[in-house]
C-alpha positions in Angstrom: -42.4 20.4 -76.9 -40.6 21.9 -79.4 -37.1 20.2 -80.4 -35.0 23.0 -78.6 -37.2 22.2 -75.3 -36.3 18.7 -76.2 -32.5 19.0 -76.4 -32.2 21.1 -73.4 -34.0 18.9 -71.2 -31.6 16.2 -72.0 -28.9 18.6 -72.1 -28.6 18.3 -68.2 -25.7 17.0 -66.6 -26.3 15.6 -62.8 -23.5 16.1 -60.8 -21.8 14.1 -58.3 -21.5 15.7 -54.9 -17.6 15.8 -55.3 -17.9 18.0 -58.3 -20.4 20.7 -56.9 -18.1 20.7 -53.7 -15.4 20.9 -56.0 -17.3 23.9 -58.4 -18.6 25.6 -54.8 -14.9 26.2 -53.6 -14.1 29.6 -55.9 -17.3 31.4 -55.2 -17.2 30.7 -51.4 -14.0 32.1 -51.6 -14.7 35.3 -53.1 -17.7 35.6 -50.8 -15.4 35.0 -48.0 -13.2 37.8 -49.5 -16.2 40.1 -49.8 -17.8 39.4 -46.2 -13.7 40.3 -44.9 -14.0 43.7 -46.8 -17.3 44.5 -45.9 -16.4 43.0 -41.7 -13.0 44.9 -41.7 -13.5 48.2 -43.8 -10.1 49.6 -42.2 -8.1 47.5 -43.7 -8.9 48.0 -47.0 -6.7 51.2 -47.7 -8.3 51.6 -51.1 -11.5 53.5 -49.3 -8.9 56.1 -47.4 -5.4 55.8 -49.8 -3.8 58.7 -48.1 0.0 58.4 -48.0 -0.2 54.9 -49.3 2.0 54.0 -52.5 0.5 52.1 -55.8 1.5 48.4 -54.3 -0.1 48.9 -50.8 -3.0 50.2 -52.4 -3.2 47.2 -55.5 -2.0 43.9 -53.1 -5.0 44.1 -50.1 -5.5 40.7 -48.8 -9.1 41.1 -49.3 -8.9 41.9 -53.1 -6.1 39.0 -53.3 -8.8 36.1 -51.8 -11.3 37.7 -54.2 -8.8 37.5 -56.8 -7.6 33.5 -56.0 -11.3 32.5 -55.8 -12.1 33.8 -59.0 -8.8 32.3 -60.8 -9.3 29.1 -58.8 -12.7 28.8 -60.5 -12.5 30.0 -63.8 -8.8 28.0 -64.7 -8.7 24.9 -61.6 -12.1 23.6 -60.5 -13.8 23.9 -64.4 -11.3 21.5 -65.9 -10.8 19.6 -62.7 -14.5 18.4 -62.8 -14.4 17.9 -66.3 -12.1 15.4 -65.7 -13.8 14.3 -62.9 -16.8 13.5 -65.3 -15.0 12.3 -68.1 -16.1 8.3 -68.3 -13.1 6.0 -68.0 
């Protein structure tokens, strides 16, 4: 194995079931999000925007749980399990 082989393999990091749960809340909620737009295509006035103004059109609650599961990943559960791993 080469030295890059090397690193990586000790480069992995075994997580506790408390941090994947934590890491597998943002993207169940944006697949939730996706499976509502997908279930309930009439409420998503961005496919037939007739007579709608710009807010109805921006603030679906669809796009908005797609929206909070992205945020919730990228700027809650990443630093929360890094603190979760943290020693001490």
């Amino acid at each position: 194995m080469t030295q890059y082989a090397t690193d990586l393999v000790h480069s992995r990091i075994r997580r506790s079931a408390r941090a994947l749960a934590v890491l597998s809340l943002g993207p169940l909620t944006v697949v939730a999000g996706v499976a509502w737009a997908l279930l309930q295509p009439w409420r998503v006035t961005l496919l037939h925007p007739y007579g709608q103004g710009f807010w109805w059109l921006v603030v679906e609650p669809s796009l908005l749980v797609i929206l909070a599961g992205i945020f919730f990943h990228a700027f809650v559960a990443r630093p929360l399990v890094q603190d979760l791993e943290e020693p001490g």
